[in-house]
VODREN-132732 format. One line per field, with one value per residue (C-alpha): z, x, y; residue number from 1. Coordinates in Angstrom, 3 decimals. Each point is the difference from the previous one (the first is absolute). Layout:
# VODREN-132732
w <- [Z;...] $
u <- [X;...] $
v <- [Y;...] $
k <- [NUM;...] $
# end
This chain:
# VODREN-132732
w <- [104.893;-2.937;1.808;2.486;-2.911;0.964;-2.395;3.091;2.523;-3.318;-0.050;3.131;0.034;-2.988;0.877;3.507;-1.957;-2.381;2.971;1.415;-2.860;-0.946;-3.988;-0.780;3.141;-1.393;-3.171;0.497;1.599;-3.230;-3.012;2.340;-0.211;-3.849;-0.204;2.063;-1.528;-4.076;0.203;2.291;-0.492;0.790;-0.788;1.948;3.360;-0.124;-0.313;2.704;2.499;-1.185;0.708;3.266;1.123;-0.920;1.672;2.887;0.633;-0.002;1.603;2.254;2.654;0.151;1.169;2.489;1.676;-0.617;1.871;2.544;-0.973;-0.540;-2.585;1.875;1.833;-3.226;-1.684;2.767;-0.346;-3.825;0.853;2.411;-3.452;-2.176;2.325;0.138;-3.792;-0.140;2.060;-2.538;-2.445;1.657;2.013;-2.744;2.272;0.021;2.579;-2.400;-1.073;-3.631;-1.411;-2.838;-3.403;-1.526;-2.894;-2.194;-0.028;2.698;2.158;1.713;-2.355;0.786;3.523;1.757;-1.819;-0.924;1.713;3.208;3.710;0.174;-2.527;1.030;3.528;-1.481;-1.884;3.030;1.794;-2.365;-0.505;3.589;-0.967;-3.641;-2.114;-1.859;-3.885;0.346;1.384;-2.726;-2.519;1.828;-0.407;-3.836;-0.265;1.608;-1.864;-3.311;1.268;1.130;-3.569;-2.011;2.605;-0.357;-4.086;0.137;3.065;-1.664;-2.373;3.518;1.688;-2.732;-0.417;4.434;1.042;3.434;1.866;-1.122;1.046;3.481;0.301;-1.407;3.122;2.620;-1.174;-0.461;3.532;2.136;-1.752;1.085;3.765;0.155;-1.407;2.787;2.802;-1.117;-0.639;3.307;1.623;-1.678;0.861;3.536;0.850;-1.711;2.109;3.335;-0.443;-0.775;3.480;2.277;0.889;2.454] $
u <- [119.852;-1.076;1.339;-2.870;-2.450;-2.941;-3.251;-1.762;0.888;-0.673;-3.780;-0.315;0.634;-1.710;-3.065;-0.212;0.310;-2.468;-1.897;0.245;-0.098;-3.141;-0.409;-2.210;-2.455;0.572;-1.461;-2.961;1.680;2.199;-3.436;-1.235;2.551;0.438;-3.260;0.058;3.341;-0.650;3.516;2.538;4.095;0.454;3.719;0.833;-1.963;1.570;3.745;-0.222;-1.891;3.095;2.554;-1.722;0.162;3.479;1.427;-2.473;2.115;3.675;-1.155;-2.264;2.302;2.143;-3.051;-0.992;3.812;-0.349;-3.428;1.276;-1.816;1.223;-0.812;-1.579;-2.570;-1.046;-0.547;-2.246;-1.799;-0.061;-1.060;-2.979;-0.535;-0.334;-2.393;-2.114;-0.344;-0.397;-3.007;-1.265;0.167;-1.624;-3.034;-0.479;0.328;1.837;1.959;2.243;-1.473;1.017;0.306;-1.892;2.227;1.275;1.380;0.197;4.136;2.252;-2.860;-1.743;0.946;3.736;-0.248;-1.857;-1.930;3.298;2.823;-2.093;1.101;-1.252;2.362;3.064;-0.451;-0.141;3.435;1.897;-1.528;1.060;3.210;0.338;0.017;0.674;3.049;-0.460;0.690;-3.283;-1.830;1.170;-1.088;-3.563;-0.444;0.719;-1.939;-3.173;0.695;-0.152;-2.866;-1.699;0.591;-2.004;-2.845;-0.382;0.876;-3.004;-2.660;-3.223;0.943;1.183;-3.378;-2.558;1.916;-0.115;-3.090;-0.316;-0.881;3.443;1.730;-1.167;1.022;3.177;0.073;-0.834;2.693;2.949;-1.423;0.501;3.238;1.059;-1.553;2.426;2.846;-0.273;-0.028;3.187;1.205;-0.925;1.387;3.424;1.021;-1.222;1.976;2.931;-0.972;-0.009;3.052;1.697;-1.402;-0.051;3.135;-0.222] $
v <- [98.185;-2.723;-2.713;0.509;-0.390;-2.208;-0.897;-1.297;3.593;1.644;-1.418;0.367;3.345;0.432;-1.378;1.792;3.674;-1.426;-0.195;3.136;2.000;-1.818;1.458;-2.420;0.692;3.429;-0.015;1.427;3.225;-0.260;-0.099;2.788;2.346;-0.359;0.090;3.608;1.270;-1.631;-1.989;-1.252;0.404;-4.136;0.497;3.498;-1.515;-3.089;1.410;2.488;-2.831;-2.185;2.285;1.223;-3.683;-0.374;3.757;-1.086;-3.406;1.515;3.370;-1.516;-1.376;3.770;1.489;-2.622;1.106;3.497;-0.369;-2.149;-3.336;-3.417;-1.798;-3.134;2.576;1.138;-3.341;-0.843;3.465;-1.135;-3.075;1.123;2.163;-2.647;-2.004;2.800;0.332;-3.733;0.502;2.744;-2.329;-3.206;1.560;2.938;2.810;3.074;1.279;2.140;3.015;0.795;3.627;0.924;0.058;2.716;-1.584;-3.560;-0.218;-0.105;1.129;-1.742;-2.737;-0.672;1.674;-0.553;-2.992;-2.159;1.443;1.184;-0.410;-3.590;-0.689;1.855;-0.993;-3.500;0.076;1.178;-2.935;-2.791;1.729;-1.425;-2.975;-0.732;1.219;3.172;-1.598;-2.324;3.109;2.101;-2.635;-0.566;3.559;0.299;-3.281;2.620;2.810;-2.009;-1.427;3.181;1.430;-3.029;0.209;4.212;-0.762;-2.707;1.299;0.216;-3.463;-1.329;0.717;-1.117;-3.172;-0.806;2.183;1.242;-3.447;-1.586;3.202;-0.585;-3.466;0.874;2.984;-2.433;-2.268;2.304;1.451;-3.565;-0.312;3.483;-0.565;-3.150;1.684;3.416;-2.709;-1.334;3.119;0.799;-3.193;-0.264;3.837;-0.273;-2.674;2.164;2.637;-1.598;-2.107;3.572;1.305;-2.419;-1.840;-2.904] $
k <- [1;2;3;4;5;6;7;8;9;10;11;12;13;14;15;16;17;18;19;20;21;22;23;24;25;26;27;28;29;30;31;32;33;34;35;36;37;38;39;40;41;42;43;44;45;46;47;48;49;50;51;52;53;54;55;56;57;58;59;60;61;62;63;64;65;66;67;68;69;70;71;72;73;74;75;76;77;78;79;80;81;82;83;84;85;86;87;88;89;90;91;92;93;94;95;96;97;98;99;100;101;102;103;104;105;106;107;108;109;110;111;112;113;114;115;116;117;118;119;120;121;122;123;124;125;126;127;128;129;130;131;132;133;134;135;136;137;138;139;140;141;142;143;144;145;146;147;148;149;150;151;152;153;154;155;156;157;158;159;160;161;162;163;164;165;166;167;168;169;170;171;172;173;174;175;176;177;178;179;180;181;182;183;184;185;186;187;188;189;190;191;192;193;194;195;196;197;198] $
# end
């Protein structure tokens, strides 16, 4: 598995759950709900939206057979996903209803706020087509990184405020809108070639 160790898939990677995930984007949710519940468990919510990524990646493609699905349908489907969250994130519009919290932990702070269906959907589609060690390290890579940002949210939004936290939304969002179309591209090309014989 090692040898297939790349820094530049890793990044990628990487960078397109950073995406998706969107903690930073987030951080208003974040002051609001330790602001409702007193304190946040930044260590217990990250763990359990690392390990749901990780079970999520290896278990992942067993259901999509047991179910009947392959997995190049469902990175397109993940794909379509992504593009629609991109456009969330771009025009600042909702189109997915969230549920009121319960709780400041692993709800709805590791699922479904990190380790939601976006995101899931999302590792099953670059598991088609990156190899599973750089995935694996892209998503310890986020859940580190999810940990500082609920460790540091209120520091974190005095020091950008909420006009650079848009910018930074619209950015991550056009990078996540190209991403979903290449997504979208590479696996339906996989899927017709695997249909259609000439």
């Amino acid at each position: 598995m090692f040898e297939f160790f790349s820094i530049k898939e890793t990044l990628t990677t990487a960078m397109v759950l950073f995406a998706v995930i969107d903690i930073v984007g987030s951080l208003p949710v974040i002051v609001g709900l330790k602001q409702k519940f007193g304190k946040i468990e930044s260590e217990r919510a990250a763990i359990v939206a690392g390990a749901l990524m990780l079970a999520f990646l290896f278990i992942g493609n067993k259901i999509l057979k047991f179910i009947g699905v392959d997995v190049y349908s469902f990175a397109i489907a993940g794909a379509l996903v992504i593009f629609i969250i991109a456009l969330e994130m771009i025009l600042g519009i909702e189109i997915h209803k969230h549920t009121e919290a319960k709780a400041a932990s692993i709800v709805p702070i590791a699922f479904p706020l990190v380790a939601g269906a976006g995101t899931l959907t999302t590792l099953l589609s670059l598991r088609a087509n990156y190899h599973d060690i750089n995935i694996i390290s892209a998503i310890l890579l986020n859940t580190l990184f999810v940990y500082l940002v609920l460790k540091s949210a209120n520091w974190l939004e005095r020091i950008l405020g909420p006009t650079t936290l848009q910018i930074l939304q619209k950015v991550f969002g056009i990078v996540l809108l190209a991403i979903a179309i290449k997504l979208f591209t590479a696996n339906f090309a996989q899927l017709f070639s695997t249909y259609v014989k000439f």
